[in-house]
N, C-alpha and C positions, 0 to 999 in steps of 0.2 A: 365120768360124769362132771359137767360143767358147775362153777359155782353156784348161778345163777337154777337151776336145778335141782341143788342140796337145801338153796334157801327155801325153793318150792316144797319138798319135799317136808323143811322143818315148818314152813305155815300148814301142811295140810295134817302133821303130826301133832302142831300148836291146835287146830281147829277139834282135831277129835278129843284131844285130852281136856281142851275146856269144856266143852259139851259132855263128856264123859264124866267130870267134875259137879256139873252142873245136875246132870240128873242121880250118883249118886246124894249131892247135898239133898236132894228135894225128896228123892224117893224110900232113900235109907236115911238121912238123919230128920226128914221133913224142916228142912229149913222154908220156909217161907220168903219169898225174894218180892213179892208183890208185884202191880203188873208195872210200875215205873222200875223196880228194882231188876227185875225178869226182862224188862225193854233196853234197859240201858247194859248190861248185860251182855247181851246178846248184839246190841250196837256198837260197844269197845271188842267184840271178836269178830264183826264184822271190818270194824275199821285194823285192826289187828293185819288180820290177812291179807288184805288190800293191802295194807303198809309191805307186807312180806312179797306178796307176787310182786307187786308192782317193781320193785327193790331187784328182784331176782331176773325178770325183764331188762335191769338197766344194767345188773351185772354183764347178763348174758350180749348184750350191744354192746356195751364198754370195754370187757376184758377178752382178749384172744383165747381161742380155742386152742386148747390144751394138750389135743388128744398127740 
């Protein structure tokens, strides 16, 4: 498996575990995040993942193939 790949792999492992985060906070401890706290939120895991794909794209063009 190429670097570029494993990074894919750790944004989409990054994305479920915030999310997975997010609804036990809300659902089990009833945190309250409100709807700026709930927007913004959910816009640093957006920008999160971009930063990671995009990242894993540049590996996978930059660094030779391994196999």
């Amino acid at each position: 498996m190429s670097l570029g790949a494993r990074v894919g792999r750790l944004a989409a492992g990054l994305v479920i575990g915030l999310l997975g985060l997010y609804l036990v906070l809300r659902g089990v401890a009833g945190v309250s995040f409100g709807v700026t706290g709930a927007l913004t939120y959910f816009a640093s895991i957006l920008v999160l993942t971009a930063a990671l794909v995009f990242t894993g794209k540049y590996l996978d063009r930059r660094l030779p193939d391994l196999r």
